[in-house]
N, C-alpha and C positions, 0 to 999 in steps of 0.2 A: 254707344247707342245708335242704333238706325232705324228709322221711322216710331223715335220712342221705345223701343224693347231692348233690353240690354240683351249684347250678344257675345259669343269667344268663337273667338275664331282658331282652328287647329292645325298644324300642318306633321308629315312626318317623313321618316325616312324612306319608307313605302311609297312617297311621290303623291299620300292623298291629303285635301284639303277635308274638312269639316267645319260648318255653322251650325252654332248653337245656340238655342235662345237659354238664356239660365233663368226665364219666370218660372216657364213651360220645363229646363231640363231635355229638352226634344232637341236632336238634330232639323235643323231646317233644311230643308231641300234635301237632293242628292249628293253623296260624296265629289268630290273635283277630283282627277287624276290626271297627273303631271309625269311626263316621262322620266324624271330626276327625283330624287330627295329634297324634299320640300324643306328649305330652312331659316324662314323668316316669312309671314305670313300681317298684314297688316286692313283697317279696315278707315277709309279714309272720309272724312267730314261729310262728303256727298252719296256715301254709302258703297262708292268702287271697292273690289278687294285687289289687294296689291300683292302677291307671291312669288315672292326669290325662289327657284330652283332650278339648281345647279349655274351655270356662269350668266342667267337667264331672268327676266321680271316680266311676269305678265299682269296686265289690268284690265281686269273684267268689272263689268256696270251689268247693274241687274237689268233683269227686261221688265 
């Protein structure tokens, strides 16, 4: 849950991430593209997203 909406977060081999609200069914926002295969994807109590890809983690905070 972040800011109250349950959310799934996606990632794949294609290097794209995806947010999705499952009330609504709707991708949120735009896809994320990572220059690797995305393979572990995470969504952290303060709302950062956390994505492994390839020997690499990056953590983005919403604006």
């Amino acid at each position: 849950m972040v800011d109250g909406r349950p959310l799934a977060v996606t990632g794949g081999d294609d290097g794209t991430v995806r947010v999705w609200d499952l009330t609504a069914g709707d991708q949120v926002g735009p896809e994320l593209v990572f220059p690797l295969p995305v393979c572990a994807v995470a969504v952290v109590p303060d709302g950062r997203l956390v994505v492994g890809f390839g020997w690499e983690v990056a953590v983005l905070a919403r604006r």
